[in-house]
C-alpha positions in Angstrom: 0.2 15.5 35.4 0.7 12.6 33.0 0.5 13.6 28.8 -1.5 11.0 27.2 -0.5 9.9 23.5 -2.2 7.6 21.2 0.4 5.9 19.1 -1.1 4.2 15.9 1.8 2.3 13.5 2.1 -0.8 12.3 5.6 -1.8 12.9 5.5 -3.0 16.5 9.8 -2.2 16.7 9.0 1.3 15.6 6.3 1.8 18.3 8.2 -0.3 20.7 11.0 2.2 20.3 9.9 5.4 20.3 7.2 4.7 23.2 10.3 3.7 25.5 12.6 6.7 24.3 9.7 9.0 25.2 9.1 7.3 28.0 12.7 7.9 29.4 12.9 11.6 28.0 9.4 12.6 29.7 8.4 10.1 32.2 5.1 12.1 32.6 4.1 10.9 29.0 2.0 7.9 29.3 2.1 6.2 25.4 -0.9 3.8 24.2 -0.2 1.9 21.1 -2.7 0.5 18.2 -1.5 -1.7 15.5 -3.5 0.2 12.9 -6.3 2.7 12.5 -8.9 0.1 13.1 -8.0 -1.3 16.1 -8.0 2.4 17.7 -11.5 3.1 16.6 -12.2 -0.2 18.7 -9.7 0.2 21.7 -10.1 4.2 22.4 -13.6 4.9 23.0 -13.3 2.2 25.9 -9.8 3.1 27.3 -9.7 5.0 30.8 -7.7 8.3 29.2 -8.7 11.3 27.0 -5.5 11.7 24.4 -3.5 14.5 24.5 -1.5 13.8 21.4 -2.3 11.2 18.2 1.1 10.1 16.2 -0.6 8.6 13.7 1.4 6.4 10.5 -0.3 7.4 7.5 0.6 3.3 5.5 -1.3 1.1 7.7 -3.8 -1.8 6.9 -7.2 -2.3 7.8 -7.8 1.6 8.2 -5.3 3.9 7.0 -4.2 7.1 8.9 -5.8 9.5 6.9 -9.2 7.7 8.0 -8.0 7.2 11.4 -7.1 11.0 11.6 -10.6 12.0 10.4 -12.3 9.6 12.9 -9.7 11.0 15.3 -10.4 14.9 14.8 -14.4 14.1 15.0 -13.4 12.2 18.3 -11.6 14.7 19.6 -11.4 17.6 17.8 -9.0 19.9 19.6 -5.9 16.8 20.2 -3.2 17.7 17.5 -2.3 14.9 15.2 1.3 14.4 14.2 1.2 12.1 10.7 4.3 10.4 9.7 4.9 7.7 7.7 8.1 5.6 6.0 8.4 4.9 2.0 10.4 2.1 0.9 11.6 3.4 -2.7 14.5 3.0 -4.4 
């Protein structure tokens, strides 16, 4: 039975990468990918699966995570969200 994950970042290398690595460690997981929060308030509510799993990147343009999240948890209340995100500080 496949695991559906909605993967929302903006760095198409990061998404890209960890797609194929989970991919390869659980070929049951089936990874969708949105550049940014906006474009999965567009995309999801016409795509053919029910998410399992939101990794959601909190710095994102257009919408950010924290509002994708909440549209996210109103969506689909009872699909975890994992929220990460990379600073570039020195």
């Amino acid at each position: 039975m496949p695991f559906y994950i909605a993967f929302v970042d903006d760095t198409v290398m990061l998404r890209i990468s960890v797609s194929n690595l989970l991919g390869q460690m659980q070929p049951q997981y089936k990874v969708y990918q949105y550049n940014h929060g906006k474009e999965l308030q567009e995309r999801l509510p016409n795509e053919s699966y029910k998410p399992d799993l939101f990794l959601m990147d909190i710095c994102m343009p257009y919408v950010n995570g924290y509002d994708a999240t909440i549209w996210a948890k109103k969506c689909f209340p009872n699909t975890p969200v994992l929220a990460f995100t990379m600073l570039n500080n020195d």
